[in-house]
Each structure stands twice: as structure tokens, then as C-alpha cells.
N, C-alpha and C positions, 0 to 999 in steps of 0.2 A: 504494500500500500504506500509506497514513495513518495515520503515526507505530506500527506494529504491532510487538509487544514477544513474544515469546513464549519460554518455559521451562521447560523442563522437566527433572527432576530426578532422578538416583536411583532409575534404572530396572532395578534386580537384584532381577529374579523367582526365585517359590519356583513356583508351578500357576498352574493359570487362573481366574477370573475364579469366583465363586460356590463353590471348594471350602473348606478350612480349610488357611490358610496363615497363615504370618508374614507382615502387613502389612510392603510397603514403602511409603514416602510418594512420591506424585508428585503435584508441582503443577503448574498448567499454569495459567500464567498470561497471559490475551490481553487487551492493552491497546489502544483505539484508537478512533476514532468512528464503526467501518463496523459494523452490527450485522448484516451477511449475511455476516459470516466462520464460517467452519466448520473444526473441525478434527476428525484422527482419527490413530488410532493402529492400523498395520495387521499383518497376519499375512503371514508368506513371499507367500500366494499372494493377497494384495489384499484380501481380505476384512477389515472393521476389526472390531477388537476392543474399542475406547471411542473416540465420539466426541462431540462437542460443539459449543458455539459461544462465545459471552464468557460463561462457567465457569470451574467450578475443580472438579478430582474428587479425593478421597484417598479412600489403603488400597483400591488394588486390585493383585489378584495378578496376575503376569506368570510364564510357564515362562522358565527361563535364555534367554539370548538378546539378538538385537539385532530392532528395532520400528522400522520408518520411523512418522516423525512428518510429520506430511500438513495442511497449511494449505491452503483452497480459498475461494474466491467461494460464498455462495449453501448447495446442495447440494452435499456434496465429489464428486460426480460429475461437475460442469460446469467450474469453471474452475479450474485449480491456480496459486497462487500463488508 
């Protein structure tokens, strides 16, 4: 897992993703020299809701809640890390 850094912040959702909400900030910051890292952010039932690779996303809506945060190999469907 080659010096991998990740963060993520201040995750108190107002709605979901494309309505009008009060931005919160969340940074997601990946650090490291594998550029096949994948990450996401998912919903109760697996399904993700943002995801990415060495990114950074702000001002996106979340409903109240808790959100596994998900680092994988590759495709986040292959290997989780």
C-alpha cells in the first residue's frame, strides 16, 4: 500500500448529490505513487455515490448519515484494500 494517505472530512449531509443544498466540504485527499488506486464512497446497499482515483472533489451533498469510504486496486470492484 505505498506510503497511501487518505482523508477525509466533514461528512454532515443536507440531500443528495445534484439537488440545492448547503454545500459541505469534503476533501479526499490520496497520496502515493500507485496510480491504479480507486476510491468511493458508498450507499447502505453498495452502490457508490462518488468515486474517484488521485482526486480531490468539493461541495457535494450527502443525506444525514454514515458512508463507508472504500479504497481498492484498479476498478473498486477487484481488489479492496
Amino acid at each position: 500500500m505505498r506510503y497511501l494517505i487518505a482523508f477525509l472530512t466533514c461528512l454532515i449531509g443536507v440531500s443528495l448529490v445534484g439537488q440545492d443544498c448547503e454545500f459541505n466540504s469534503i476533501n479526499i485527499e490520496v497520496v502515493g505513487s500507485d496510480a491504479e488506486i480507486g476510491w468511493s464512497i458508498t450507499q447502505y446497499n453498495g452502490w457508490a455515490l462518488v468515486s474517484g482515483a488521485l482526486d480531490s472533489y468539493e461541495n457535494i451533498c450527502f443525506e444525514d448519515g454514515c458512508y463507508p469510504f472504500n479504497m481498492c486496486r484498479s476498478s473498486c470492484g477487484d481488489t479492496k484494500l
